[in-house]
Rosetta silent file (secondary structure, phi, psi, omega in degrees, C-alpha in Angstrom):
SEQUENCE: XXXXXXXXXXXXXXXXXXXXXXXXXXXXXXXXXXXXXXXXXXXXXXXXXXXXXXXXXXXXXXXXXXXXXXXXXXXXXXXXXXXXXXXXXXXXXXXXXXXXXXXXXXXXXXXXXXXXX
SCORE:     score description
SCORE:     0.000 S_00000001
   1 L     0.000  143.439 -172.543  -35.318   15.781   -7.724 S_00000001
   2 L   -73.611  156.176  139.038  -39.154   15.430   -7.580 S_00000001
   3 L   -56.708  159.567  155.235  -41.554   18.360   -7.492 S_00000001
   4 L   -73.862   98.886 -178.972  -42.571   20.470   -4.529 S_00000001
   5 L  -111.891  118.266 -174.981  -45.845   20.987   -3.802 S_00000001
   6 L  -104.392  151.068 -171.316  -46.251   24.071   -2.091 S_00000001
   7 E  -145.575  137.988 -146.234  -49.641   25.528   -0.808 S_00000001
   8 E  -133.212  138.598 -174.499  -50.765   28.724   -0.090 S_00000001
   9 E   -94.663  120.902 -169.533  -54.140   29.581    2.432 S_00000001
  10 E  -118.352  102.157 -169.678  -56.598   32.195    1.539 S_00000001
  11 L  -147.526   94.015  176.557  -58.529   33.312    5.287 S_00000001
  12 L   -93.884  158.821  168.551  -59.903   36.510    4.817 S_00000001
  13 L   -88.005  138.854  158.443  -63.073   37.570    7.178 S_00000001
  14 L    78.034   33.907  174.005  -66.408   36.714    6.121 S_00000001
  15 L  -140.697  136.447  174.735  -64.782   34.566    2.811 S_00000001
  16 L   -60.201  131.022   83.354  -64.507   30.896    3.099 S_00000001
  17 L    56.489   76.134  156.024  -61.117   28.849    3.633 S_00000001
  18 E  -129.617  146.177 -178.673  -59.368   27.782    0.042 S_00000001
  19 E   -99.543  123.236  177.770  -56.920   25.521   -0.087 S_00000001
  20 E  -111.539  144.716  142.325  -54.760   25.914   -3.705 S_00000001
  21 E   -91.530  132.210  159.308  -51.577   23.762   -4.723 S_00000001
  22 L   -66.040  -25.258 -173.335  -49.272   25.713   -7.224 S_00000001
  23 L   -87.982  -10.081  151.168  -48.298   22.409   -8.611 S_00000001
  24 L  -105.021 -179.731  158.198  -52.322   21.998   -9.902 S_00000001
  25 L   -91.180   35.804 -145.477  -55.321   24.530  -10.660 S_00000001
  26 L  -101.256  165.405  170.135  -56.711   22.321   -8.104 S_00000001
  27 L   169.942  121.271 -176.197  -58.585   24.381   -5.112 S_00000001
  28 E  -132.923  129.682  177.348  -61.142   23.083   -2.692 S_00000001
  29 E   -83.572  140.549 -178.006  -63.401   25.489   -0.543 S_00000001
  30 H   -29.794  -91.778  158.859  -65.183   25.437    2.476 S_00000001
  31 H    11.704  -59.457 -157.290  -68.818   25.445    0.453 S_00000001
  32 H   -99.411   15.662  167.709  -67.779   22.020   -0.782 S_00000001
  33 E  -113.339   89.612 -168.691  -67.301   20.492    2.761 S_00000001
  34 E   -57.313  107.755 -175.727  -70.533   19.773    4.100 S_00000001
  35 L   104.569   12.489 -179.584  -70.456   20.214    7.986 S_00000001
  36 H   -87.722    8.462  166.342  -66.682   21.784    8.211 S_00000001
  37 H   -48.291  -40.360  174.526  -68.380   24.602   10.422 S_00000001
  38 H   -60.113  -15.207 -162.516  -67.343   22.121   13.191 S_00000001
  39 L   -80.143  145.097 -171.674  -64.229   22.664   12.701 S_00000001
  40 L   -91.857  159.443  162.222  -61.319   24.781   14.432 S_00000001
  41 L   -82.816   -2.729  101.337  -59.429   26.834   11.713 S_00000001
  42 L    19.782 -123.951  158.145  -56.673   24.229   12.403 S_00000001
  43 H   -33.892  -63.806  153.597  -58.099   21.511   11.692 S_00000001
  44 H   -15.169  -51.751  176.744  -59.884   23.656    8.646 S_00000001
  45 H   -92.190  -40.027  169.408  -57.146   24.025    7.069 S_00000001
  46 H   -83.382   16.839  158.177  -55.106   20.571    6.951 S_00000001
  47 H   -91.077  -40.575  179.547  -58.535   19.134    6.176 S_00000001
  48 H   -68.181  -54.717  173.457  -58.826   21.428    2.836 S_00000001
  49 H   -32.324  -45.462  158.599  -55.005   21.083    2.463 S_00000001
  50 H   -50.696  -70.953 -145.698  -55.682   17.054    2.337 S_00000001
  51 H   -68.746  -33.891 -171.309  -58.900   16.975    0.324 S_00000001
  52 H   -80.608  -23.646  171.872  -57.077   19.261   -2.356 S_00000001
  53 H   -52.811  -50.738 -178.810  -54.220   16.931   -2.298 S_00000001
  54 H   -55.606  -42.516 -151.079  -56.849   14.229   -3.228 S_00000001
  55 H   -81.955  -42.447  174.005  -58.937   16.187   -5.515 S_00000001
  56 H   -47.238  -51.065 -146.236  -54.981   16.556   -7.735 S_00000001
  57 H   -94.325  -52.611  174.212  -55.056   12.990   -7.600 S_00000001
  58 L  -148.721  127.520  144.212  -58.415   12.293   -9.081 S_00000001
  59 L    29.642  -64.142 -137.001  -60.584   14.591  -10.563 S_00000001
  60 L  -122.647  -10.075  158.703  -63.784   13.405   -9.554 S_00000001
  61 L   -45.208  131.541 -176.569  -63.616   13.830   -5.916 S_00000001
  62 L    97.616  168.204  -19.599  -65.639   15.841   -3.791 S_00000001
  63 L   -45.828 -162.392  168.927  -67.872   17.156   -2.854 S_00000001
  64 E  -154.756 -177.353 -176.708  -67.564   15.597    0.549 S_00000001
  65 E  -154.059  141.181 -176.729  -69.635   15.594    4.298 S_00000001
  66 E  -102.774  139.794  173.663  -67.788   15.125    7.344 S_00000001
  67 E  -107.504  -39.859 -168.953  -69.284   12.246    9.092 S_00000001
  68 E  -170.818  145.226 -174.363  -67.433   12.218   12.753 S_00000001
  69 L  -131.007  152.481 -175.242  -64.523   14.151   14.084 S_00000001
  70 L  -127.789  121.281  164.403  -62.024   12.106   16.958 S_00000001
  71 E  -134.304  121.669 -160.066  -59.950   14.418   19.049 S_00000001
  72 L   -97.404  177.984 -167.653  -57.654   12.576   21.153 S_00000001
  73 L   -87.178  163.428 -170.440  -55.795   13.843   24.398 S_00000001
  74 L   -76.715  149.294  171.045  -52.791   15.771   23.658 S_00000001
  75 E  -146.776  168.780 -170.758  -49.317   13.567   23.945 S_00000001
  76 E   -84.014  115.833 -164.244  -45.472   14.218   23.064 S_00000001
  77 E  -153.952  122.104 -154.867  -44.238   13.438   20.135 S_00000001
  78 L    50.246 -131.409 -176.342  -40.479   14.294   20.014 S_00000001
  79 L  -106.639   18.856 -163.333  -40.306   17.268   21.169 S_00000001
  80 E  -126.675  129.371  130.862  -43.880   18.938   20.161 S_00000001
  81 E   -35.617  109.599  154.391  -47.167   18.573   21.863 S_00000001
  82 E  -152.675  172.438 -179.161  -49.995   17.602   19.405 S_00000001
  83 L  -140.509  115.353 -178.999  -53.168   16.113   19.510 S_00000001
  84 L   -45.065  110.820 -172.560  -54.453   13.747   17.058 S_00000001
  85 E  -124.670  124.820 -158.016  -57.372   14.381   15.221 S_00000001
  86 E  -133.373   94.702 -148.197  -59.105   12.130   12.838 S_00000001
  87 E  -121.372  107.178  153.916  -62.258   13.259   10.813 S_00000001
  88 E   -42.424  119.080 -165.386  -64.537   10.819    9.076 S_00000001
  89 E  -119.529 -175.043 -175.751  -64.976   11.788    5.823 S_00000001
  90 E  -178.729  120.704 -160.467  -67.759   10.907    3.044 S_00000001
  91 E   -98.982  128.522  156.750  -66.498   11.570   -1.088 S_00000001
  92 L   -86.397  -23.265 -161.800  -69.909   12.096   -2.095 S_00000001
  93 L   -84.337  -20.710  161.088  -69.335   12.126   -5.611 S_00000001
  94 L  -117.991   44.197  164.382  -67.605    8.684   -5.466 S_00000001
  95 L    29.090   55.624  164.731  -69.563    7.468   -2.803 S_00000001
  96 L  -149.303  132.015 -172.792  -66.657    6.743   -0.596 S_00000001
  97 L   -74.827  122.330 -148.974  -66.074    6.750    3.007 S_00000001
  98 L  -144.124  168.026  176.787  -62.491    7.571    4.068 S_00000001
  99 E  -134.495  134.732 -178.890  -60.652    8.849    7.189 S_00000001
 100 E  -120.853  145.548  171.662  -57.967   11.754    7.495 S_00000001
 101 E  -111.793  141.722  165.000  -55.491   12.037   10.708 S_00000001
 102 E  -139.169  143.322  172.903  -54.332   14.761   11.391 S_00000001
 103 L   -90.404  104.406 -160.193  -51.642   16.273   14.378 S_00000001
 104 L   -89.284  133.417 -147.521  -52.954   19.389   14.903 S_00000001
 105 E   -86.582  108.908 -172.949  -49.612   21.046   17.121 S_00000001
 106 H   -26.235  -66.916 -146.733  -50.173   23.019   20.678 S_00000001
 107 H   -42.464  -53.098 -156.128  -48.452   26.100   18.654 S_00000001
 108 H   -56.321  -33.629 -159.195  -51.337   25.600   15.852 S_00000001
 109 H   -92.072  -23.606  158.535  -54.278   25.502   18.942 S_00000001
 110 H   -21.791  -82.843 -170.965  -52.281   28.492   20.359 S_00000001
 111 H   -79.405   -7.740 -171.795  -52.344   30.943   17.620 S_00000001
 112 L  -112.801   29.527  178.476  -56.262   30.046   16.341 S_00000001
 113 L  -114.658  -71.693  170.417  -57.312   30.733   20.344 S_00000001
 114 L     9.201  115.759  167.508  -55.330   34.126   20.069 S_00000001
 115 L  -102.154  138.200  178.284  -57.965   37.496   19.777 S_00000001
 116 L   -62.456  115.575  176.634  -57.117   39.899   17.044 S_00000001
 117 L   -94.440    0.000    0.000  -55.831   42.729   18.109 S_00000001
């Protein structure tokens, strides 16, 4: 059996968003996504969750600048609502332009609407 790569979310108030893998020291931060401010904390997070996946993979990745975010109408898929979201990306340090999809879930747009009580 392969590894597991498991990943654990650090979203504290007033502290940026890092995404770690236990199977690297790998760990990519808000700070090093220019323009993720646009971003739900949703979408925040399977966008860091990606880019640290990447970052595992080579090195030399990152920083990056979100170029365009796509958020499509919600549809059924099985038995879960999600709605597809697909954010232009720009690898600045290896000057490459890339795209991530992501299903971001009704539950997920649920709980990040939700006030703290």
């Amino acid at each position: 059996m392969g590894r597991k790569a498991t990943s654990e979310i650090k979203d504290e108030p007033e502290e940026p968003i890092v995404a770690r893998f236990k199977m690297g020291k790998t760990a990519v931060s808000e700070p090093e996504v220019k323009g993720i401010e646009n971003l739900t904390p949703a979408e925040k997070k399977h966008l860091l969750l990606q880019l640290s996946r990447d970052k595992i993979k080579d090195s030399s990745a990152g920083p990056w600048e979100i170029v365009d975010i796509f958020r499509e109408n919600w549809r059924a898929v099985k038995a879960t609502l999600t709605q597809p979201v697909e954010i232009d990306v720009r690898d600045v340090g290896r000057d490459a332009l890339f795209r991530v999809s992501l299903d971001i879930t009704q539950l997920e747009r649920e709980l990040e609407t939700q006030e703290p009580e």
